[in-house]
MDAnalysis code that builds the backbone (N, CA, C; Angstrom):
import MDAnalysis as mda
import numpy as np

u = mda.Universe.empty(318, n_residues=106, atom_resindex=np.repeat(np.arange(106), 3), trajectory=True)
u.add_TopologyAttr("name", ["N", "CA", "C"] * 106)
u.add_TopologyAttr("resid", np.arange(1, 107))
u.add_TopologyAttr("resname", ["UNK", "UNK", "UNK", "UNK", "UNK", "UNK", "UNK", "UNK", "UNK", "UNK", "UNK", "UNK", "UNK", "UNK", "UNK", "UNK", "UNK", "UNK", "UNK", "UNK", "UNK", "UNK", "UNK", "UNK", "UNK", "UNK", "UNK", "UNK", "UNK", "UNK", "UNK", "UNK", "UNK", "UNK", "UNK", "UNK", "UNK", "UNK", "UNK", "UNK", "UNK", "UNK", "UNK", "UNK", "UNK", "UNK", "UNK", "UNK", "UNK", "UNK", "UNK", "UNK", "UNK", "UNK", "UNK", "UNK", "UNK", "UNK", "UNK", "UNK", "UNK", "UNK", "UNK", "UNK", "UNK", "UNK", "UNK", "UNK", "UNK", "UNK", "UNK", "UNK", "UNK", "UNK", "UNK", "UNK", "UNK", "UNK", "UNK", "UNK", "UNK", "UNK", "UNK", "UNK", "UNK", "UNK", "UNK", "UNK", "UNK", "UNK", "UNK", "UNK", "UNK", "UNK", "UNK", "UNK", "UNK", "UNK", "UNK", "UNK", "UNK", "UNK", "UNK", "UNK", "UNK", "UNK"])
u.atoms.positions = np.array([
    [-11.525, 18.102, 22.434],
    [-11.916, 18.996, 21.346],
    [-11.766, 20.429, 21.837],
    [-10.785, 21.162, 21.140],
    [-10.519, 22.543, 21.722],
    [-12.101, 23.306, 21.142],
    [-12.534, 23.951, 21.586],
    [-13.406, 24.991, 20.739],
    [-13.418, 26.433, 21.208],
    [-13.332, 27.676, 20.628],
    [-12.974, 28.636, 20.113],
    [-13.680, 29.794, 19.347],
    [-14.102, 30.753, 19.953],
    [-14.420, 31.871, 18.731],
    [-13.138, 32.758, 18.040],
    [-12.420, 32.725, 18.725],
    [-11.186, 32.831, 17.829],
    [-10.792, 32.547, 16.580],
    [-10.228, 33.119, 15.563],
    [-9.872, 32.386, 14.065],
    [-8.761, 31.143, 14.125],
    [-8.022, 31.324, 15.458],
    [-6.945, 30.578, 15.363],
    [-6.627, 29.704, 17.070],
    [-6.142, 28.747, 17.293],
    [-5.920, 28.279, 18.584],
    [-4.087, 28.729, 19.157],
    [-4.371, 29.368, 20.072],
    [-2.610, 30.034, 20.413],
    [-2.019, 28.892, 20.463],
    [-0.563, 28.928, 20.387],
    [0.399, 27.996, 20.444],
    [0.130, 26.818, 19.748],
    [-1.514, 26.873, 18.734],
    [-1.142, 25.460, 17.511],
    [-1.184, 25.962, 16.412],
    [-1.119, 25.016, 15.385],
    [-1.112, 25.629, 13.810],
    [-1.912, 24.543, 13.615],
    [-3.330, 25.494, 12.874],
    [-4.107, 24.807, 12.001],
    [-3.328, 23.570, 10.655],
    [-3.643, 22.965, 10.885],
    [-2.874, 21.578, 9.479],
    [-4.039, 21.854, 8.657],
    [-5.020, 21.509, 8.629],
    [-6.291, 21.018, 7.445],
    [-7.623, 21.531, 8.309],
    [-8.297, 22.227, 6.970],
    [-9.524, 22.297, 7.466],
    [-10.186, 21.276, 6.812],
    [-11.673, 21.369, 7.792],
    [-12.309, 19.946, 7.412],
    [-13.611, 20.441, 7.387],
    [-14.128, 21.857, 7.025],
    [-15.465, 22.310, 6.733],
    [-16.368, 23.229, 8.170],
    [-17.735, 23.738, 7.278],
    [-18.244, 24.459, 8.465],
    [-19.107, 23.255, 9.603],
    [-19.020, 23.355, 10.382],
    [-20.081, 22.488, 10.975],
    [-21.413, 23.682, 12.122],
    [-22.176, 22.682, 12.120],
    [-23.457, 23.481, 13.051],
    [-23.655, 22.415, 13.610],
    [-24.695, 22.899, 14.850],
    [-25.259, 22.455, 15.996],
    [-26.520, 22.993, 16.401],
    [-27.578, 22.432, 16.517],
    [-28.905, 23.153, 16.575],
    [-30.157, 22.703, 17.330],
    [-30.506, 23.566, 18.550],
    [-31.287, 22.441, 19.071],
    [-32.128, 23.451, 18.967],
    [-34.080, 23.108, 19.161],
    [-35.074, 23.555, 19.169],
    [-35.804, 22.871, 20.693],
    [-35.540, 24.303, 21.767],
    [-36.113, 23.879, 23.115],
    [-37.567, 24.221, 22.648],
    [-38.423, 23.968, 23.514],
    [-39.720, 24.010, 24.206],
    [-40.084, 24.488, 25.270],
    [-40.368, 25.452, 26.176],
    [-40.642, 26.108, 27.090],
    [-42.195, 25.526, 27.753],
    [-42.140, 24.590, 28.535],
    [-43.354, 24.218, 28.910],
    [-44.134, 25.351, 30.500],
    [-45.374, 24.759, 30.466],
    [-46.741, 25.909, 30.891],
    [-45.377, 25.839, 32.006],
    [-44.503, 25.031, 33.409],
    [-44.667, 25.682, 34.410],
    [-43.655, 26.696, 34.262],
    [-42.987, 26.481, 33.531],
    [-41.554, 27.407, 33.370],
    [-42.295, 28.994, 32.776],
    [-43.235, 28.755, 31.994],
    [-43.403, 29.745, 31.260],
    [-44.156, 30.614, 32.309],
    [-45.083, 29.908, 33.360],
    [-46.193, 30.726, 34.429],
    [-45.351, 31.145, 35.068],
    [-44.086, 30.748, 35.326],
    [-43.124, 30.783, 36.513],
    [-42.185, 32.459, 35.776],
    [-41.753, 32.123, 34.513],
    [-41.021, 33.897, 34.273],
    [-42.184, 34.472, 33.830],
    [-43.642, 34.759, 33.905],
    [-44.630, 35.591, 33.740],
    [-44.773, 36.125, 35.329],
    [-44.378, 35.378, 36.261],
    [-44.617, 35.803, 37.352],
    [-43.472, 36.652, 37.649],
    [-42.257, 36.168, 37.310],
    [-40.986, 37.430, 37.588],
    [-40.638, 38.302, 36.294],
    [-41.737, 38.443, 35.795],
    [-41.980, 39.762, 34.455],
    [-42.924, 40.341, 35.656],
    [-43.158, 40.301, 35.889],
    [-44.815, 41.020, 37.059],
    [-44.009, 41.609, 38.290],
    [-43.346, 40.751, 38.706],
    [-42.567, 41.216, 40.135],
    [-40.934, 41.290, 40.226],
    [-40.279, 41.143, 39.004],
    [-39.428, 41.662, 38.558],
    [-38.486, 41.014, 39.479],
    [-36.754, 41.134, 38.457],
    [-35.917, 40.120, 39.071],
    [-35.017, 39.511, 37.601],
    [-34.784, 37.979, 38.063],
    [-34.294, 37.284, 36.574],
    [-35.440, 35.791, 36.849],
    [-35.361, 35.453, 35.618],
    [-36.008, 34.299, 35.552],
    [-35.224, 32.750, 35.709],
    [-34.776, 32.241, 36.485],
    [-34.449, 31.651, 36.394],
    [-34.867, 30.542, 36.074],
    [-36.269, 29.912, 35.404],
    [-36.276, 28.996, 34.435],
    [-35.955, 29.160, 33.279],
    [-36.102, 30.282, 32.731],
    [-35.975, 30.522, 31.224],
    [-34.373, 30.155, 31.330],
    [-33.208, 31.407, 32.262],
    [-32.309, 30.980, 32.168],
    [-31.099, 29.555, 31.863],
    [-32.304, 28.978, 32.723],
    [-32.014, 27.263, 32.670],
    [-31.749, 26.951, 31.360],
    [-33.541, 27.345, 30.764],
    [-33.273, 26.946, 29.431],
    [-32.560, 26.886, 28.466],
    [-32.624, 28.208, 28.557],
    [-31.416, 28.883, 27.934],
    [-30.035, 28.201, 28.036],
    [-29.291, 27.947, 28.924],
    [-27.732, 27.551, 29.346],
    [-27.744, 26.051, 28.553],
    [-29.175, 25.004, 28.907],
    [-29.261, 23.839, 28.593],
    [-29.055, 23.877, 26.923],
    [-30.215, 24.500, 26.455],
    [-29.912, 24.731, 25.261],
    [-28.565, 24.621, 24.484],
    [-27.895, 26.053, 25.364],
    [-26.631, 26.362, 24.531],
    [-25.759, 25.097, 24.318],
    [-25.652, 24.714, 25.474],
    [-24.500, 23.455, 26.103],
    [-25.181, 22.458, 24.492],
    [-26.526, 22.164, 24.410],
    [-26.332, 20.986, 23.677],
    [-25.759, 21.521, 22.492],
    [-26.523, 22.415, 21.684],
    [-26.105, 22.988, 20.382],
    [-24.690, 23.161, 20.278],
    [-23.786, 23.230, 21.441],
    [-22.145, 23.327, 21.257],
    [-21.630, 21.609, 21.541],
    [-22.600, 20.856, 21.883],
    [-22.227, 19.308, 22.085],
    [-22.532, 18.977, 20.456],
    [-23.270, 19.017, 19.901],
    [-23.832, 18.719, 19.018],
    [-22.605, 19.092, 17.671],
    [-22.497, 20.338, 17.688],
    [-21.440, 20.533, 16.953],
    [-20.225, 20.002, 16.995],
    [-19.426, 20.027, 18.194],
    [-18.377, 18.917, 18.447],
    [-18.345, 18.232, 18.048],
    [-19.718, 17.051, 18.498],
    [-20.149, 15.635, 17.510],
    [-19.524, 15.622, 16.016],
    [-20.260, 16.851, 15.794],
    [-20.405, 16.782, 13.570],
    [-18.992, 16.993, 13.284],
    [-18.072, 18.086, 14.342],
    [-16.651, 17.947, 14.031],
    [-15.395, 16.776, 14.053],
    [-16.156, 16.133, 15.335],
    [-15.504, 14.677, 15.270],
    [-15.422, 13.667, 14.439],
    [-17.088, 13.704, 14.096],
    [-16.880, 12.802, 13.153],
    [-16.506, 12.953, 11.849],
    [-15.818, 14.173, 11.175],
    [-15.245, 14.748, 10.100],
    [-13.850, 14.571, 10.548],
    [-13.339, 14.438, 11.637],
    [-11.919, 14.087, 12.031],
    [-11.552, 15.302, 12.411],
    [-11.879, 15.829, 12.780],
    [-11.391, 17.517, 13.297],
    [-10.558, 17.116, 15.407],
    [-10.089, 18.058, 15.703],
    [-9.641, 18.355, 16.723],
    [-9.907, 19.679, 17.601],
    [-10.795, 20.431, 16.719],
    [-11.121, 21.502, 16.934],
    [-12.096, 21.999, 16.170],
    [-12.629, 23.389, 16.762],
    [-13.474, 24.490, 16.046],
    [-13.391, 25.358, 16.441],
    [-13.143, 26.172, 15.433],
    [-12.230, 27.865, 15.762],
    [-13.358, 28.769, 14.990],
    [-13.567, 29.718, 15.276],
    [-14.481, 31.055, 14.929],
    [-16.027, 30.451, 15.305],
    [-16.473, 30.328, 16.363],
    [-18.060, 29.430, 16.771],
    [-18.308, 31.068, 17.128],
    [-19.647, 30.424, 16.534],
    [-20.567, 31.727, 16.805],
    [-21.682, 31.008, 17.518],
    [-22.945, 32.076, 18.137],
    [-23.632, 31.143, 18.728],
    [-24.953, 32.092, 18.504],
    [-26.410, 31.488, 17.687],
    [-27.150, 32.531, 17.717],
    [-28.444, 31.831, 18.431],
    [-29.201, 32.837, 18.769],
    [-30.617, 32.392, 19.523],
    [-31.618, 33.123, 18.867],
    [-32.667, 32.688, 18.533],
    [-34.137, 32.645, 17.478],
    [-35.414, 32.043, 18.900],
    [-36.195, 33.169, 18.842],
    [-37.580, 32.558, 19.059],
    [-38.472, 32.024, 17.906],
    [-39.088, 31.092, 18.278],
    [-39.950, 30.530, 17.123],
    [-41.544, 30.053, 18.330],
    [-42.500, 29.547, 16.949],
    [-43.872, 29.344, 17.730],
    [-44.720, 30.457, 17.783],
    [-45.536, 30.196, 17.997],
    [-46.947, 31.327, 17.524],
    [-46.771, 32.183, 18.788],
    [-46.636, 32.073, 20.023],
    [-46.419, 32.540, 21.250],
    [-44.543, 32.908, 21.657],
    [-43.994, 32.604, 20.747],
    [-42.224, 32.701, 21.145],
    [-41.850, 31.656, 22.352],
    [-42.601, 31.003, 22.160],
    [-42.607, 29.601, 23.761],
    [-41.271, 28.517, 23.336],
    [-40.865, 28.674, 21.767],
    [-39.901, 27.903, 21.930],
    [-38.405, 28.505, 21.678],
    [-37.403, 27.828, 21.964],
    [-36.184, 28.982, 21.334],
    [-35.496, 27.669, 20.435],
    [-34.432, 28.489, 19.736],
    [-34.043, 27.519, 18.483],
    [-32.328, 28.369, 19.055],
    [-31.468, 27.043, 19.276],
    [-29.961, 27.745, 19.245],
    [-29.265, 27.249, 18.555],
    [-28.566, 27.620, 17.669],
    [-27.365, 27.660, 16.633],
    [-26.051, 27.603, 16.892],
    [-25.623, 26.404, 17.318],
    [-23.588, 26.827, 17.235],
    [-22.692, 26.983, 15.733],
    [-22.466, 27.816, 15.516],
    [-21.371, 27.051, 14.386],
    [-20.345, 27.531, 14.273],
    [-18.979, 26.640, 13.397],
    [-17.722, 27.383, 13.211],
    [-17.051, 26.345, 12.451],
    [-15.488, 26.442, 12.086],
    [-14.984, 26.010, 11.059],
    [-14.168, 24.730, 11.474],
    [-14.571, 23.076, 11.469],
    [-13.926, 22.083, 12.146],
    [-12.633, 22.226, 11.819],
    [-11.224, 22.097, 12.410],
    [-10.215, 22.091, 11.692],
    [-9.386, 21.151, 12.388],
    [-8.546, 20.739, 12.217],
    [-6.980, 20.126, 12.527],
    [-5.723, 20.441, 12.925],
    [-5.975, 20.914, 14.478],
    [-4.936, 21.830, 14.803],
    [-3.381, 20.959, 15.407],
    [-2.261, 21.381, 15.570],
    [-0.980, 20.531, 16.000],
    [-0.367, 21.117, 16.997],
])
């Protein structure tokens, strides 16, 4: 599955589109991860749990979409965007968004 923020894949030609698809996962940030970047907000640096999260996140929400393109018969997804949302009374969870246009490239 090629995927792409691009409108178009070089050297193929779109045949058929086959619709928008999304991908969306809703992480959870549990207490140790969260005590753990409160402590490198304090003493400064990067967080590398959140980061984690973060990367894990993305990866599924762009697996996920693939999925929904496959099973529409696609070969691709060209123009993916990718957005990130805090949600939860505390912002403890994040919500990530892939999407873009499944198509049928040759």
């Amino acid at each position: 599955m090629i995927v792409t923020t691009t409108p178009h894949v070089d050297g193929k030609k779109i045949v058929e589109y086959k619709g928008i698809v999304f991908g969306e996962v809703i992480s959870g940030v549990d207490f140790i991860k969260d005590f753990a970047a409160g402590l490198t907000n304090f003493f400064g640096g990067r967080s590398g749990s959140y980061e984690g999260e973060l990367i894990k996140a993305r990866e599924e929400a762009l697996g996920e979409m693939e999925k929904r393109a496959y099973s529409m018969g696609a070969n691709a997804v060209v123009g993916v965007d990718i957005d990130y949302e805090t949600l939860g009374q505390g912002g403890n969870m994040l919500m990530v968004t892939a999407s873009g246009t499944a198509v049928i490239v040759e």
